[in-house]
N, C-alpha and C positions, 0 to 999 in steps of 0.2 A: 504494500500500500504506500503511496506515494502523495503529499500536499502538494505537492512541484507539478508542473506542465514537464512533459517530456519534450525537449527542443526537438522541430521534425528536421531530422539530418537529410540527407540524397538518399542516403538508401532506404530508410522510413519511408522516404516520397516514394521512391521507386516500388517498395512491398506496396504501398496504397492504389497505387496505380495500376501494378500487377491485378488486383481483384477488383476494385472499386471502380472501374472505367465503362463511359458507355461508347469509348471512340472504334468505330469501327472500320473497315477497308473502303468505307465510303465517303466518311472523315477525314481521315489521312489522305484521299487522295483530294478531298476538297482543300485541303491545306497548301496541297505540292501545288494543286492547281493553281490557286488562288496566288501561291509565291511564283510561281512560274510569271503570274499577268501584274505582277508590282505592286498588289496587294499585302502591307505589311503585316511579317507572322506575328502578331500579337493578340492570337486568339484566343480561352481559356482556358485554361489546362486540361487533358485529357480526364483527371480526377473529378474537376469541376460538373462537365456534363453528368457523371452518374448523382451528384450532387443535386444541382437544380433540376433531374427527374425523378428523385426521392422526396425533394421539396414539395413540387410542385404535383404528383401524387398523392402523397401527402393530403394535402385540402382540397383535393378534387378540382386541381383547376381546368376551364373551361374557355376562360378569357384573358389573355396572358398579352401586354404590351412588351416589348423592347425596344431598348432607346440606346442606339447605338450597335447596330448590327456588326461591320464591318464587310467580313463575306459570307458569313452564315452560318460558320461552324456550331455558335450555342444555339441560334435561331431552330436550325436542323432538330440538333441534342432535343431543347424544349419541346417541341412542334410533335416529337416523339411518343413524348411524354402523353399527352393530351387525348382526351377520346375523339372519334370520329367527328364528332361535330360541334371539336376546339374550333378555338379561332385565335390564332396568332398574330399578331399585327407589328412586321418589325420598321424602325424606323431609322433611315439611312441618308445622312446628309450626300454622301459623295455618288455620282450617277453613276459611275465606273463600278464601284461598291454592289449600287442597286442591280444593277444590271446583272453582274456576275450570281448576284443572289439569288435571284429570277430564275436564272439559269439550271441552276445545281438545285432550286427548288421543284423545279419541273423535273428535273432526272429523281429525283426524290419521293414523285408522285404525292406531295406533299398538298393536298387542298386546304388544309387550315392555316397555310402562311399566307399573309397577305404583306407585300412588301411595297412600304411610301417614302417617296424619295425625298428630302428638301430639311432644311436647318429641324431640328424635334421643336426648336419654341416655336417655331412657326405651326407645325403640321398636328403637334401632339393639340391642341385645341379642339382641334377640326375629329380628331381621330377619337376623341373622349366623347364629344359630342356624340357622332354617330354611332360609337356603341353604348349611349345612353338612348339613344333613338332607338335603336336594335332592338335592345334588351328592356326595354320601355322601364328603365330602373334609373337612379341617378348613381350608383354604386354597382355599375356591370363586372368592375373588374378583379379579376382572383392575385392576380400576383403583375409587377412590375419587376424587369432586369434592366437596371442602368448601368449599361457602359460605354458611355461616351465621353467627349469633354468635360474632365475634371472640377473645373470650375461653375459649371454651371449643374452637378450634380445635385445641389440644394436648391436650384430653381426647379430641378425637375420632381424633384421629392415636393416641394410644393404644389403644383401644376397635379401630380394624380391622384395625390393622399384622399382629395375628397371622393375622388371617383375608384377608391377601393372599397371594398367588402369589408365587412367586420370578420377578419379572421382570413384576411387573405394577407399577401406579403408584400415588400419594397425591399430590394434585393439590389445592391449597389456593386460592384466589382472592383479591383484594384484597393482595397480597403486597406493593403499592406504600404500603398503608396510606393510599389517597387522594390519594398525592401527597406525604404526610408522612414515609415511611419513614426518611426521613434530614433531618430538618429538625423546626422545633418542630411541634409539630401545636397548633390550638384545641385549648382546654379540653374539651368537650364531645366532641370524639377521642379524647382523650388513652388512657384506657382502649384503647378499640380498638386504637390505633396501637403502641400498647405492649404488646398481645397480640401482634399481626403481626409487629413486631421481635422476641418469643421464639418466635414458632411458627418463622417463618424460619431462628433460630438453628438451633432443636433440628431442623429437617430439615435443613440445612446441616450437624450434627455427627454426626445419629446415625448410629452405625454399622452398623445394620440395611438403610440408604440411602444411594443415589447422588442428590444432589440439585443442582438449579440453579435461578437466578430466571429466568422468560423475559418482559422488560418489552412486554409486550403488553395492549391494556387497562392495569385497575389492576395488573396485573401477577398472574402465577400462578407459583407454586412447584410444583418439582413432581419427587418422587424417585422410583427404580424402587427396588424391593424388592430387596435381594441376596439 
């Protein structure tokens, strides 16, 4: 028995990933793809996706936003997750991004992804709305994955909190800040790192959420709705 956290080494990661992964030959080669067309690899960790399909299991989700696609990797992972008639809705500022996710969504036979292209403060408005329209609820949605621009991470935990469910989730990524969460970050971090240290706060305080960090990957936040 142990008070202490166990530091996770490489090879810890490496035993978790052994078992706990939902990445599979169609993953990995959406990855090669995706670095092949200059798409950068910075998608979530192979550990992550069996993560956010155990979550999102979990509380039966049905309605699932994403803010910050890239090229689909978790999009896929999540979309997985969901019953026949989820509805995924990710959101992808760069057209290059969209486009490729389109794609590999279609090889995917994936009908619950719906993929909108354009800044998330601009689109996510429009995108809440209409599944309040849909779902003739003002609270349609089971769970949110933020992983986009750092900084405006707490704009967007503002922007859907109202439009979640009681007992659904807001699920932040990079919660580790790289690795810097708790240490100097470069320069060139700095910003980010210091977005992540207050997004964490204000989901760690607000009282609208039950929140925790779970060091996985860069690490994900992640609070249920009360």
């Amino acid at each position: 028995m142990s008070t202490s956290s166990t530091p996770i080494t490489p090879e810890i990661n490496a035993y978790i990933q052994s078992l706990f992964s939902s990445e599979d030959a169609f993953l990995q080669q959406l990855n090669k793809e995706a670095e092949r067309e200059g798409i950068p690899p910075i998608s979530i960790a192979p550990e992550q996706t069996r993560l956010l399909q155990v979550l999102l299991r979990a509380i039966d989700a049905r309605v699932v936003i994403e803010i910050g696609s890239l090229a689909g990797y978790s999009t896929i992972a999540m979309a997985r997750a969901l019953p026949n008639d989820g509805v995924l809705t990710a959101l992808e500022m760069e057209p290059r991004h969209a486009a490729f996710i389109r794609k590999k969504v279609a090889e995917a036979s994936l009908d619950t992804i719906t993929v909108v292209e354009g800044a998330a403060l601009d689109t996510l408005p429009g995108v809440i709305s209409m599944l309040q329209e849909r779902f003739n609820t003002s609270t349609p949605v089971d769970a949110v994955f933020i992983d986009a621009d750092k900084p405006n991470y707490e704009n967007y935990l503002a922007m859907v909190l109202p439009a979640v469910r009681k007992g659904g989730l807001i699920m932040g990524d990079n919660a580790l800040g790289f690795g810097y969460i708790a240490s100097d970050p470069p320069a060139d971090e700095l910003h980010n790192v210091q977005a992540m240290r207050s997004f964490n706060h204000t989901m760690s305080a607000h009282p609208q959420l039950l929140s925790t960090l779970i060091p996985q990957g860069d690490g994900i936040t992640i609070g249920v709705v009360r």
